[in-house]
C-alpha positions as CSV (number, residue, x, y, z in Angstrom):
1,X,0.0,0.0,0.0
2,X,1.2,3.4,-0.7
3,X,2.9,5.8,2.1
4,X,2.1,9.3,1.1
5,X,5.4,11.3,2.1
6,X,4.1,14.9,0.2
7,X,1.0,17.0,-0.1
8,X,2.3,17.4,-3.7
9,X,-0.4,15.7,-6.0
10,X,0.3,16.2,-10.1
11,X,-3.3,16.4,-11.9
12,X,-4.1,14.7,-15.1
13,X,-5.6,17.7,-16.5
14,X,-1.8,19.6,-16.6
15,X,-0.9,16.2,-19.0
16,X,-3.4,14.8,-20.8
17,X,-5.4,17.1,-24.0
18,X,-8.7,16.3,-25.1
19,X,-8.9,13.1,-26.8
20,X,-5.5,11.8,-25.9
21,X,-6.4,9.3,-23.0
22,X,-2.3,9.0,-22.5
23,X,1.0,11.0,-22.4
24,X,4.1,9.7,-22.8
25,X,7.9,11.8,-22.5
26,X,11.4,11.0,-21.9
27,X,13.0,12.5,-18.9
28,X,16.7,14.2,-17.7
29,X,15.9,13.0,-13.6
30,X,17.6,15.4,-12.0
31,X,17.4,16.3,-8.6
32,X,14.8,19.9,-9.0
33,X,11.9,17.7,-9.4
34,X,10.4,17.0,-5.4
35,X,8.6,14.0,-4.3
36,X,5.1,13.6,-5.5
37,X,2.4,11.1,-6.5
38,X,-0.4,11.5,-9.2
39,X,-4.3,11.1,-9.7
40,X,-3.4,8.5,-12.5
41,X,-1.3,5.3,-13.3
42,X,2.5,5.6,-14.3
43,X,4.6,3.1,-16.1
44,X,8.1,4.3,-15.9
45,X,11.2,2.4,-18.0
46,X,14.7,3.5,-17.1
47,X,16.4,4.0,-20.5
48,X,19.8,5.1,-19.6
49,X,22.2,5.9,-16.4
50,X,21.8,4.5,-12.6
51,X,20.2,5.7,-9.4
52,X,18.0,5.6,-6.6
53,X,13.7,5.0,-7.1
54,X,12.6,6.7,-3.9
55,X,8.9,5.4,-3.7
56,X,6.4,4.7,-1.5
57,X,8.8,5.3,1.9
58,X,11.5,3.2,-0.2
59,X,14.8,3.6,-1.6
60,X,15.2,1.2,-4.8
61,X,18.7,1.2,-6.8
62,X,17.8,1.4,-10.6
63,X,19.6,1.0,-13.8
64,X,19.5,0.9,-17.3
65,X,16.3,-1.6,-17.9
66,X,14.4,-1.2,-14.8
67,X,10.7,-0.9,-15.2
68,X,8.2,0.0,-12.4
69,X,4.5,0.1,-12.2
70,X,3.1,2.8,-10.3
71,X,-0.6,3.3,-8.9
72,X,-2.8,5.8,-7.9
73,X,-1.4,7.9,-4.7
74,X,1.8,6.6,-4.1
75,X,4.7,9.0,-3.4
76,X,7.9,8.9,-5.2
77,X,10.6,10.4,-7.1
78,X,13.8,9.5,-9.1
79,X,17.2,10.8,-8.3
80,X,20.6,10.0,-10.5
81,X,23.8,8.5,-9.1
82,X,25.6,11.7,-10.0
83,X,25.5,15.0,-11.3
84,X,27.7,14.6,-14.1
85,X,26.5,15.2,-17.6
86,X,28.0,12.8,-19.0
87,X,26.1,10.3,-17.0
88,X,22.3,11.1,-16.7
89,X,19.2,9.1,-15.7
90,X,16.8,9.2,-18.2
91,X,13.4,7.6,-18.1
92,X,10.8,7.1,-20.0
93,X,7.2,7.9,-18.4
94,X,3.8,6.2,-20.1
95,X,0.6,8.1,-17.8
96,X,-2.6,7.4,-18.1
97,X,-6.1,7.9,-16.1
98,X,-7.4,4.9,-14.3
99,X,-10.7,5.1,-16.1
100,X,-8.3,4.3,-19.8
101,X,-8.2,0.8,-18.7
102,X,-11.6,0.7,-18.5
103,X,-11.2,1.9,-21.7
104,X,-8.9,-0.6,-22.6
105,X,-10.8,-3.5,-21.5
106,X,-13.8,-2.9,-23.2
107,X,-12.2,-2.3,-26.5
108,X,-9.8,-5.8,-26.1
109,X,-11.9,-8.1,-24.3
110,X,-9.6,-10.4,-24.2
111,X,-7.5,-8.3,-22.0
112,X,-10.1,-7.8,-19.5
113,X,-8.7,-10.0,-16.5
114,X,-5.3,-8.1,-17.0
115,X,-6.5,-4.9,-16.5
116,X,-8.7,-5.9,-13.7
117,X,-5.6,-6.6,-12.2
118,X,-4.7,-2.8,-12.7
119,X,-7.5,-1.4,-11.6
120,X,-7.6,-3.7,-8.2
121,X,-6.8,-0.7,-5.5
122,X,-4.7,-3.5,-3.1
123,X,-2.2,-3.9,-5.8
124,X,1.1,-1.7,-4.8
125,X,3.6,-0.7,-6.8
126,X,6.2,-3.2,-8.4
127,X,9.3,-3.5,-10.5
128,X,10.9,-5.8,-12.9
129,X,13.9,-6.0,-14.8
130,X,14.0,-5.9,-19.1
131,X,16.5,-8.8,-19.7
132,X,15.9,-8.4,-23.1
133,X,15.9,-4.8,-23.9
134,X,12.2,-5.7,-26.0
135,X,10.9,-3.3,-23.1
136,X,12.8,-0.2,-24.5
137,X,12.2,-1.1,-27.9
138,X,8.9,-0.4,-27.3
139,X,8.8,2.7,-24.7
140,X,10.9,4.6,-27.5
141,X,8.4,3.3,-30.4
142,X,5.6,4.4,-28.3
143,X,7.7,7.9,-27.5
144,X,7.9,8.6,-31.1
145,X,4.3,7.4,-31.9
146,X,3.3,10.4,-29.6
147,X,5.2,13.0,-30.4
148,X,4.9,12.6,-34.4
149,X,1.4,11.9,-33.6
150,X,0.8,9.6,-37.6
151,X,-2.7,8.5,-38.4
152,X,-3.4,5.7,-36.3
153,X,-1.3,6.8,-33.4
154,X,-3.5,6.3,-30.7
155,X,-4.9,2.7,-31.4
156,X,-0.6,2.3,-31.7
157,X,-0.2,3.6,-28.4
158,X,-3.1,1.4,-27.4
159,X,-1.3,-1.9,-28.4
160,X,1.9,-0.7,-26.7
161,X,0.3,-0.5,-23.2
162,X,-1.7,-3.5,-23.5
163,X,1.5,-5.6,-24.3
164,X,3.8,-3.7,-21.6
165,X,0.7,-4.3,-18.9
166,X,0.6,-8.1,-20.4
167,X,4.7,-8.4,-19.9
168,X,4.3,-7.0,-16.1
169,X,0.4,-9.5,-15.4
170,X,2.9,-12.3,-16.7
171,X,5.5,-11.7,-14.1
172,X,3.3,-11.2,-11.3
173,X,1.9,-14.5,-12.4
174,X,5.1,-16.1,-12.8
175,X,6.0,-15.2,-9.4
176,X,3.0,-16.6,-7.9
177,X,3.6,-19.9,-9.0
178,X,5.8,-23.1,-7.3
179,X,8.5,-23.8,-9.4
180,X,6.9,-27.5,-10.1
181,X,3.8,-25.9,-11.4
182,X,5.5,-23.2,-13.6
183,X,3.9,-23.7,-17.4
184,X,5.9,-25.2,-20.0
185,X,5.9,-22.3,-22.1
186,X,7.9,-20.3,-19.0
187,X,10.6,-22.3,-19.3
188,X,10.7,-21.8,-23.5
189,X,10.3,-18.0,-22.8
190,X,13.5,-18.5,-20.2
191,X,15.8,-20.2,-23.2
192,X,14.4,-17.1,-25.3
193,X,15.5,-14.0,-23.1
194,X,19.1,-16.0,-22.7
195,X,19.1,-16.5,-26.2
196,X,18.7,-12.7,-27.0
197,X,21.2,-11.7,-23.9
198,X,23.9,-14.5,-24.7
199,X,23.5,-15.0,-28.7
200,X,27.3,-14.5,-29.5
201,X,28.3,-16.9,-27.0
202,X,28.4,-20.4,-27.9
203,X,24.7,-22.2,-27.2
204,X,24.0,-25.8,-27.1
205,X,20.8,-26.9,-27.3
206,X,22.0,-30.1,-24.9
207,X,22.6,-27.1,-22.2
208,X,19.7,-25.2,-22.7
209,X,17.3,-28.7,-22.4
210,X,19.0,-29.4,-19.0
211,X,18.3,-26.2,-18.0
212,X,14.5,-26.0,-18.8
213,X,14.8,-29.6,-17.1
214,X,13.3,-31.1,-20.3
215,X,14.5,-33.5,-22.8
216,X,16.7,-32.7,-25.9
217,X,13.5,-33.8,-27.8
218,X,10.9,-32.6,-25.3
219,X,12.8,-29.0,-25.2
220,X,13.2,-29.1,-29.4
221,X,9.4,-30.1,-30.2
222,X,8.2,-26.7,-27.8
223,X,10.5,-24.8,-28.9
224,X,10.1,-25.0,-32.3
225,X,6.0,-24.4,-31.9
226,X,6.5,-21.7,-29.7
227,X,9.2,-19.6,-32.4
228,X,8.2,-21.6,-35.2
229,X,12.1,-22.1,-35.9
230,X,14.4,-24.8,-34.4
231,X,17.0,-24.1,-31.7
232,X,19.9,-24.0,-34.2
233,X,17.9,-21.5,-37.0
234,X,16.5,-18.9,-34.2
235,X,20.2,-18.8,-33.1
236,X,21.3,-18.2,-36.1
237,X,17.9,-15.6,-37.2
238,X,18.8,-13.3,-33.5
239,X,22.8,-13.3,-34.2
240,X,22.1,-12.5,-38.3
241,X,19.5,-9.8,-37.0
242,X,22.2,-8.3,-34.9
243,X,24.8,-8.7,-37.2
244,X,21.9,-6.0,-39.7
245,X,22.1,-3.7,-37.1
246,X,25.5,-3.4,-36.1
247,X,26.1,-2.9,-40.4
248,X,23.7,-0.5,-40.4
249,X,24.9,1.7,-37.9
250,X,28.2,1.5,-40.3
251,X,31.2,2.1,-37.5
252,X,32.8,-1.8,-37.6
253,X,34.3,-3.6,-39.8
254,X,32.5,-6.8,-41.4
255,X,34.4,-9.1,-39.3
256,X,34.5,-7.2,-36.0
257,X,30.5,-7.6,-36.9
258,X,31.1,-11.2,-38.0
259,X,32.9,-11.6,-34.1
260,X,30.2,-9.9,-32.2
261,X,27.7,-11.8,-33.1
262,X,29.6,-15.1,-32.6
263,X,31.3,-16.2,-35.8
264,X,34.9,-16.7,-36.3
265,X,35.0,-18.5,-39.6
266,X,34.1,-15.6,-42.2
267,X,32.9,-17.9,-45.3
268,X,30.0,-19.6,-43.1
269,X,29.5,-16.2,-42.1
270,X,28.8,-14.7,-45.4
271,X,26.8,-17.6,-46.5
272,X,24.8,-17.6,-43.5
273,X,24.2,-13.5,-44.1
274,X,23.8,-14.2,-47.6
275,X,21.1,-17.3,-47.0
276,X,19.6,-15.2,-44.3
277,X,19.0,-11.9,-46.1
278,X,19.8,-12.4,-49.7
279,X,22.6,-10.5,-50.0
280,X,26.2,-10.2,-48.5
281,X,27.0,-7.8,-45.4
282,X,28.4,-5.4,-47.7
283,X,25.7,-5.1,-50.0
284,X,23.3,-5.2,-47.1
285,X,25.4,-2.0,-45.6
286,X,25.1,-0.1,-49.3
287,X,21.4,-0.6,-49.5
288,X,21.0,0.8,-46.0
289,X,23.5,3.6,-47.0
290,X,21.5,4.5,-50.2
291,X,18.1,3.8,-48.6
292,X,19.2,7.1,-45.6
293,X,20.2,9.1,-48.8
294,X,17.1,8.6,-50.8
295,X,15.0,8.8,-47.6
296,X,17.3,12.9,-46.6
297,X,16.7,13.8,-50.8
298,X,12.8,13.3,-49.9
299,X,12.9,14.8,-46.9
């Protein structure tokens, strides 16, 4: 339950405009903003730096990745590690009005027993950790979804929270349950987030199996319905997907790439790109180079 600490209350009327059931920014925490709590629901998703999550009569350590839910009423405030420039905490902050997941539910059924887990007044405030990083892939989306404002934004920014309140239901749920009744899938999920953390180290299917507690067979039949790929080709798809991104960005060399995404031996690495994608690295880097000049001769 919450501890209020400050008569400081933020109204939704100062953030939300007419029609826009949500606001979402991206924050510089510094230490001018004082303690506070809010007349709505806040999902906050540190994006960058370290420091201190003092909420609800708590001091909580944060880092890059940390995610909190917070309700109705409860006091808090974020604070950085340091005042140096060079290192800030920045958050991302998703607010919405309690009556949105109303909203929410009656426009996605289906999501109706997670947001009745919102809306329950007992539940207090919570944090997880984003092992995977899918959590800031989709705060900034939702960021730029807001402030560009495209046709269809707000049924975007609609999906967005329903699958960030569906990630943090999941985890409640998953720490509810004994060990010896956790659902298969939780265990394929597991082998999934290690997959995308520890994808340019060597991975052995015979390792990941043991882990998961499951047979070589048993682990390869659910994984392959739950990804649709086998061990060895979603390895293969998340380390090729990182290689993309690392040649888009254009700084490394091909084999620094071909390293950092675990391959040492550079002609199964260019067959694997080329099998992958349907061209080689360096092609793939020219038609991302050409494709950011077309896009700035448009613009």
């Amino acid at each position: 339950m919450s501890i209020k600490r400050t008569t400081f209350v933020m109204k939704g009327d100062f953030f939300f405009e007419p029609d826009v059931p949500i606001f979402v920014n991206r924050a510089y925490e510094t230490f001018d903003m004082i303690e506070h709590s809010h007349e709505f629901i806040e999902i906050s998703y540190v994006c960058e730096g370290a420091g201190v999550h003092y909420i609800a009569g708590e001091a909580v350590p944060v880092e890059h990745g940390t995610l909190f839910f917070i309700p109705v009423g409860h006091s808090h405030v974020f604070r950085p590690k340091t005042l140096r420039k060079d290192r800030p905490l920045i958050v991302y902050n998703c607010i919405f009005p309690v009556s949105y997941l109303s909203e929410l539910s009656n426009g996605f059924p289906q999501a109706s027993a997670i947001c009745r887990m919102f809306l329950d007044e007992q539940l207090g405030w919570f944090s997880m950790k984003d092992l995977t990083g899918e959590y800031h892939v989709m705060f900034r989306e939702m960021y730029q979804e807001y402030t560009a404002r495209p046709p269809g934004y707000l049924i975007v920014l609609a999906s967005y929270v329903l699958r960030i309140l569906t990630g943090l239901y999941r985890y409640r749920q998953q720490l509810a349950m004994p060990p010896a009744e956790r659902p298969q899938w939780l265990t394929i999920d597991e082998a999934i987030d290690y997959i995308g953390l520890h994808y340019a180290e060597e991975l052995r299917l015979e390792d990941m199996a043991a882990h998961a507690n499951l047979s070589e067979r048993q682990f390869s039949r659910l994984f392959k319905r739950q990804t649709g790929m086998s061990f060895l080709d979603y390895v293969q798809s998340i380390r090729i997907d990182a290689a993309c991104r690392m040649l888009a960005d254009g700084r490394q060399r091909v084999r620094d790439v071909a390293s950092a995404v675990g391959y040492q031996d550079m002609k199964h690495f260019y067959a694997l790109f080329r099998r992958k994608t349907g061209v080689t690295p360096t092609e793939y880097r020219e038609s991302v180079r050409l494709s950011a000049q077309l896009s700035g001769k448009r613009e």
